[in-house]
Structure formats: C-alpha cells, structure tokens
Phi, psi and omega in degrees: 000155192257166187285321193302297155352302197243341163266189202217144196268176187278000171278321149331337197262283168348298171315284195302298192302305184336307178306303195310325172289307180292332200257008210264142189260139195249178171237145209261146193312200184271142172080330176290134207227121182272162188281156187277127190268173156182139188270156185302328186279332175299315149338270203265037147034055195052344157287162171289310261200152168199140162266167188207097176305129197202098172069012185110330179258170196246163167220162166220139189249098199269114158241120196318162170269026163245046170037081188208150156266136143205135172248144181225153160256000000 
C-alpha cells in the first residue's frame, strides 16, 4: 500500500472532531438550574389523558388524535 493511500486529508480529519467539539455538553454556569426532560410516553403511561394537581386546581394533559399535548383546567 502507498502512502497516498493511507493518509487522509485534513478535512477529513477535521470533521469529526469539529463535531465532536459542537456536541460536546459544557456544564451550566454557577447557579444557573437546568429544566428537568421527560418523555410524554413516560409521562401518560398509555393514556390520552393525565391529570395534574397544582395549588388546588386539576389541570388535563389531553394527547390528540394527531399526536399534540394540550393542557387545559
């Protein structure tokens, strides 16, 4: 095998780490409290529906038969 062969040009090179550098998780400043994720399947456990108690009022988390959340009281 030839040399030309086995190297590789630097964009090539290049590429991946850039990703790896844009993708890379920084850790959030001091005091600053990131929002928590959950998934919606996780959430309504297979119901349309879920309700959510808040300060005395219900809220309903309704999901459509076009796959949307809407919450309403």
């Amino acid at each position: 095998m030839s040399m030309s062969t086995l190297s590789l040009s630097s964009a090539h090179v290049e590429a991946p780490a850039r990703l790896m550098r844009l993708l890379s998780l920084k850790p959030a400043p001091a005091g600053v409290t990131l929002a928590r994720r959950i998934s919606s399947q996780v959430l309504l456990e297979g119901a349309r529906e879920l309700v959510i108690q808040h300060q005395g009022s219900e809220y309903h988390l309704r999901l459509t038969r076009n796959d949307k959340l809407i919450l309403t009281k």
